[in-house]
C-alpha positions, 0 to 999 in steps of 0.5 A: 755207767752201770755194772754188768750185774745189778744187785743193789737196791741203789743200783735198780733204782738208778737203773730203772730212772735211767731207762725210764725215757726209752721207747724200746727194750730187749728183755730176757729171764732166767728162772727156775720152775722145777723146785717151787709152785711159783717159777722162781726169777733169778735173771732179767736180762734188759738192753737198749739202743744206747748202749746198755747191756745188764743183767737184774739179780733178782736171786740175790734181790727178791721182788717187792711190790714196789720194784722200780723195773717191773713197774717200768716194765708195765708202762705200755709206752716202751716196746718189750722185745722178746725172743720166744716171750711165752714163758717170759711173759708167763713168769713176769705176769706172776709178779706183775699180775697182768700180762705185759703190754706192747710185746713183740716177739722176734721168734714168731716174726722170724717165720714170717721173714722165711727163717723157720717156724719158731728158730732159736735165738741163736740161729736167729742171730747168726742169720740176722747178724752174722754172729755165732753165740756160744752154747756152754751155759744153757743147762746151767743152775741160774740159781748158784751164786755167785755167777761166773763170768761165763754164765753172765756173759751167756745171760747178756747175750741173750738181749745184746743182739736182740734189738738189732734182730728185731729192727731187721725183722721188722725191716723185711717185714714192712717191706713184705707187707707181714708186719701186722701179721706177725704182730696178730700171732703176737696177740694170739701169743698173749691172749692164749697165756692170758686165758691159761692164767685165767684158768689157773685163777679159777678152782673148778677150772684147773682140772681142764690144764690136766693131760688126758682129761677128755679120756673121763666121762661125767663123773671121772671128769667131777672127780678130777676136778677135785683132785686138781683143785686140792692139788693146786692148794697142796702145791701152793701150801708146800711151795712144790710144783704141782707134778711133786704132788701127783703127776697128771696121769695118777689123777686121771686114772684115780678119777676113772676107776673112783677107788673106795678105798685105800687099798685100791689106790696101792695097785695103781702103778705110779704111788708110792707108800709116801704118797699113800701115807700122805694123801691115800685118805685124803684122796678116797675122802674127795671121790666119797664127796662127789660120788655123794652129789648129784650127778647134774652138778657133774661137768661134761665131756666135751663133745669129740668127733668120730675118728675120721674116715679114709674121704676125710683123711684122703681130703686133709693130705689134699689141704696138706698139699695145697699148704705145702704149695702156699708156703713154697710161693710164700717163702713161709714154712708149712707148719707156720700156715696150718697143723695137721689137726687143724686141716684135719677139722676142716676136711671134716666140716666140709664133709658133713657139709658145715658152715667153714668157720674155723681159725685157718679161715680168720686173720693172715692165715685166712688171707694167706691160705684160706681162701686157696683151701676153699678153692680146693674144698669147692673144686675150683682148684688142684694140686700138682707136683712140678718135676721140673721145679720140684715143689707142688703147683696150685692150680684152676681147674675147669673141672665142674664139682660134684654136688655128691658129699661122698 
C-alpha cells in the first residue's frame, strides 16, 4: 500500500489516516546533531501490527507545524514503542514541544526479563526472536540523498521486529510480575528528559548542564552562568551546537580564573586566535559585568560531602555485595539494581546516623533491594559467598548490633 520511503506530502498524509485507528506503534529516528544546535530529524522509521513497515523523509520534507504524523504521534491513545527512546523522545520533543506521551521502552524492559542492563537492539532482537541484524549502516551519514537500498533497509529494521520484542517482553514481564516495574524506569526516563529541557528552557539555569561546574565557588559559578547563557544564544544565533562555540572545559576554567583581559585568555590552552578574535571582548565583557554585582546575587555551590572515609567505603563494598546476591536470586544484573555512587550515599547517610531516604529506598527498587540493604545496615543480615553455588548468599544473622556508629 504505501512505498518503503515516504517523501511526499500526499504520501504522509495518506500514511498518518491510515494509522490513525492503531492502538500501538514501533517508532525509531535517524537524525543529525553534530552540525546544528537543533538535532536535525532525517528518518522516522514507524511499523504496526498490520504489516506496515516505513521509513518518513523528513531530510527531503522538512517539518511543518501541521505535520500530519507527529500530530499523530502526540495522541496518548497509541503506545509508542521505542528501543532505547532517550534521544528519540528528546529530538521529537523539539519539534512537538511536549514529550510523548504513553512510551514504552523495550531496552529498559529488557533488564528486567534477565537480558543485560540496557542490551542493544540488535541482541535484543537475536535473544527474542532469533534474527541476527546486520551492522553495516550504523556510522552512515543519514543525511545524503538519495538513500541507498542498504541504508533503507538498516533504518526499517530498526522498528520491523520491535513490536514482536515488545510483546515478548511484555509477555515474561506479566508473567514475573515486573511490568509495572519496568513501566516506572519508563517514567523516570521521561521525567528526567522533561527536567533537562526545562533547564535548557531557563537562561539562568543552562549553566548546571556544564560539566565541572561543582569545581566553582560562588563567584566562578556566576561567571559561568553568563558564559552558558551567552553561549546558548550564539549557538542559537549561528544555528552550530553549542560545544563549536566553547567547549565545557574552556567555560569553566575562564569562570575559575575571571580574566581582566584578553590577554589572559590567550594563555588558556584550548582558544584559538579565532576564538580570541570572535569572542576575547565579548568574553572579558561578561565576567566585567558580574564581578560588578553584588555578591548576594551570585548562585551557590551546591553543598558536597567529604570524601568518604575507609568504614564508609568498607560499608559500600558491603551494600555492594548484598546487590550483587539480589541480582543473583533475581536473575537482574547488578547495575540495573543499584550505582556505586548510590550505594556509596547511603553508606554515608547510615554512618552519620541520617534518616535513609534515598532513591534505592523508593519504587521496585526499594521492594526489590532496599528493605535487604536495611537489613544489612541495621545488622539483621550478612553476606557469604557460596563455593559450592559460586555466587553471594544473603543471610539472617543472630548476631545483636552494635549501638556504636564507629
Amino acid at each position: 500500500m504505501f512505498s518503503r520511503l515516504i517523501d511526499t506530502r500526499d504520501e504522509l498524509t495518506r500514511l498518518a489516516d491510515h494509522l490513525s485507528n492503531r492502538d500501538i506503534l514501533a517508532i525509531d529516528t535517524e537524525f543529525i546533531r553534530e552540525r546544528s544546535y537543533w538535532p536535525r530529524l532525517e528518518l522516522l522509521q514507524v511499523a504496526d501490527r498490520e504489516g506496515t513497515v516505513v521509513a518518513i523523509d523528513y531530510g527531503r520534507l522538512g517539518i511543518r507545524e501541521d505535520d500530519p504524523f507527529l500530530a499523530l504521534l502526540a495522541s496518548p491513545q497509541i503506545k509508542k514503542v521505542f528501543h532505547a527512546a532517550e534521544q528519540d523522545l528528546d529530538i521529537l520533543a523539539t519539534y512537538l514541544d511536549r514529550i510523548l506521551p504513553n512510551v514504552f521502552d523495550t531496552q529498559l524492559a529488557a533488564g528486567f526479563a534477565g537480558l543485560g542492563a540496557r542490551p542493544g537492539y540488535g541482541p535484543t532482537v537475536e535473544a527474542l526472536v532469533g534474527i541476527r541484524l546486520p551492522k553495516g549502516e550504523s556510522l552512515t551519514d543519514w543525511s545524503l540523498r538519495p538513500l541507498t537500498e542498504n541504508q533503507l533497509t538498516y533504518a526499517l529494521d530498526d522498528v520491523r521486529h520491535l513490536l514482536t520484542v515488545h510483546d515478548r517482553l511484555v509477555a515474561t514481564l506479566e508473567r514475573n510480575g515486573r511490568l509495572p516495574w519496568a513501566q516506572q524506569e519508563v517514567d523516570k526516563l521521561v521525567a528526567a528528559i522533561h527536567q533537562q529541557r526545562e533547564l535548557r528552557r531557563n537562561p539562568d539555569t543552562l549553566y548546571l548542564r556544564v560539566r565541572g561546574r561543582n569545581t566553582l565557588d560562588a563567584q566562578g559559578l556566576a561567571i559561568l552562568q553568563a558564559l552558558a547563557r551567552w553561549r546558548e544564544e550564539e549557538a542559537i544565533r549561528r544555528d552550530r551546537p553549542r560545544g563549536s562555540i566553547l567547549k565545557d572545559e574552556l567555560l569553566v576554567e575562564v569562570a575559575r580564573r575571571a580574566p581582566k583581559g584578553v590577554g589572559q585568555l590567550e594563555r588558556l590552552r584550548g582558544f584559538t586566535p579565532r576564538d580570541l578574535d570572535r569572542h576575547g571582548e565579548t568574553l572579558i565583557g561578561l565576567v566585567r559585568e558580574v564581578l560588578a554585582r553584588g555578591r548576594h546575587t551570585y548562585p551557590q555551590p551546591e553543598s558536597s560531602s567529604p570524601p568518604p572515609d575507609d568504614a564508609t567505603l568498607a560499608l559500600t563494598e558491603l551494600l555492594q555485595a548484598i546487590t550483587h546476591a539480589v541480582a543473583t536470586e533475581s536473575g537482574m544484573p547488578a547495575g540495573l539494581l543499584a550505582t556505586h555512587g548510590e550505594l556509596q550515599r547511603l553508606a554515608d547517610l547510615r554512618r552519620r546516623g541520617e534518616p535513609l531516604i534515598h532513591p534505592l529506598m523508593e519504587g521496585w527498587r526499594g521492594e526489590l533491594l532496599g528493605s535487604r540493604l536495611v537489613d544489612m545496615l541495621e545488622g539483621r543480615s550478612a553476606v557469604r559467598w557460596d563455593p559450592a553455588a559460586g555466587c553471594m548468599r544473603i543471610e539472617t544473622t543472630n548476631l545483636k548490633p552494635s549501638s556504636a556508629q564507629g
